[in-house]
C-alpha positions as CSV (number, residue, x, y, z in Angstrom):
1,X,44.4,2.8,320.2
2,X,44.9,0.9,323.6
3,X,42.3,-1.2,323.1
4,X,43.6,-2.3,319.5
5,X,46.8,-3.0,320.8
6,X,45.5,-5.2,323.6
7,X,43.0,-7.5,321.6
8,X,45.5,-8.0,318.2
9,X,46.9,-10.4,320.5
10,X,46.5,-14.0,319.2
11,X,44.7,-16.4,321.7
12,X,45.2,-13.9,324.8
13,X,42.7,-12.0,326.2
14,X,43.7,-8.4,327.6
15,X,42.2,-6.0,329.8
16,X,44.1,-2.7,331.3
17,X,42.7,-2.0,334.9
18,X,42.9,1.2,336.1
19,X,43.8,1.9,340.0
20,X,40.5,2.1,340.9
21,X,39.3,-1.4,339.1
22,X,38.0,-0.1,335.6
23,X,38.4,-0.9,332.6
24,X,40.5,1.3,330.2
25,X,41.2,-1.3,327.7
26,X,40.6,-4.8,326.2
27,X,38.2,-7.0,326.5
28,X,39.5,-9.3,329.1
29,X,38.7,-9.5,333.0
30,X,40.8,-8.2,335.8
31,X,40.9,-7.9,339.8
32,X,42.0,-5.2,341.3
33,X,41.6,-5.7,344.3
34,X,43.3,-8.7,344.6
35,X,46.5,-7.2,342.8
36,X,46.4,-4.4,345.5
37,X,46.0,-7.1,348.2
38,X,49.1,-8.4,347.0
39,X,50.9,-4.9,346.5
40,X,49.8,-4.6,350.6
41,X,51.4,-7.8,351.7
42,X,54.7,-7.2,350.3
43,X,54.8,-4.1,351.5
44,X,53.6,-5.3,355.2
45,X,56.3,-8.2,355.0
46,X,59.1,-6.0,353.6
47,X,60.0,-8.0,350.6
48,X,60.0,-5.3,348.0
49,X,57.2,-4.8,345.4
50,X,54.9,-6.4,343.2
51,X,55.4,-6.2,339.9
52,X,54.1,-9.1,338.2
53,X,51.9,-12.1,339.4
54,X,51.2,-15.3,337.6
55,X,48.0,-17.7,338.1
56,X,48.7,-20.8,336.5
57,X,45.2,-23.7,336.0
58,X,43.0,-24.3,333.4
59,X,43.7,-20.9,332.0
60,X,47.1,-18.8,332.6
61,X,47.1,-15.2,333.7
62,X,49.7,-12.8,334.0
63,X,48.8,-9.5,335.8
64,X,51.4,-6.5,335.6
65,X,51.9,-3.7,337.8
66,X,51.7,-0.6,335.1
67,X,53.0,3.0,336.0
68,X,50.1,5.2,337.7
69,X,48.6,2.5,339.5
70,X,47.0,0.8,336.7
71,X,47.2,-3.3,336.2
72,X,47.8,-5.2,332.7
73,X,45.9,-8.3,332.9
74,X,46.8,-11.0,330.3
75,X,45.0,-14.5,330.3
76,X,45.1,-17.5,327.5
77,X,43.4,-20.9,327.7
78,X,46.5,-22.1,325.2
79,X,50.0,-20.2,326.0
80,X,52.5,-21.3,329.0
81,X,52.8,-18.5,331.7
82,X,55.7,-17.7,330.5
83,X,54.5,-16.3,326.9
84,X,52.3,-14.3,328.6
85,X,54.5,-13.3,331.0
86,X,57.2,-11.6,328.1
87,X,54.0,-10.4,326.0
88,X,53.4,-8.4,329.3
89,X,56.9,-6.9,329.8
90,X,57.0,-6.2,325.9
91,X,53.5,-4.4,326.4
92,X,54.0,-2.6,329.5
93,X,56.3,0.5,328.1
94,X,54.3,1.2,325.1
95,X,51.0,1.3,327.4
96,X,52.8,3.6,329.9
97,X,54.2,5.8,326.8
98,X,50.1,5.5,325.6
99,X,49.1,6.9,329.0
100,X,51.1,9.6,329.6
101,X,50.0,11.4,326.0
């Protein structure tokens, strides 16, 4: 079921990263490690938490924090950051809801 949800996306790929780095879902390429980096240095410079980060370049990725430690990873060649960005928020309850079943 996750991973039909994640790839009926049109021109997006999607991958959901478990805390640990693997894959649970999707067919799209994610880094963990770097998200947790991330997730470190806010909480080492105090300025709250990570819940989304955007990479913006020949192709657009949106990475979002999902409940349990897992990461949504959402990339496109052809959508603005900003697409994938609201595709992410709309996603990230009904994956949470899919998780906890």
């Amino acid at each position: 079921m996750l991973t039909r949800l994640l790839t009926n996306l049109d021109r997006i790929e999607a991958c959901l990263l478990s805390g640990e780095g693997d894959i649970v879902g999707g067919d799209g390429k994610g880094n963990i490690t770097l998200f947790h980096r991330a997730m470190k240095m806010a909480t080492t410079l105090k300025i709250g938490r990570i819940d989304e980060m955007w990479f913006e370049g020949e192709t657009t990725t949106v990475a979002t924090a999902i409940r349990g430690g897992s990461s949504l990873w959402l990339s496109s060649d052809v959508l603005p950051v900003g697409r994938l960005s609201h595709e992410a928020r709309t996603l990230r309850p009904v994956i949470e809801d899919l998780l906890e079943v």
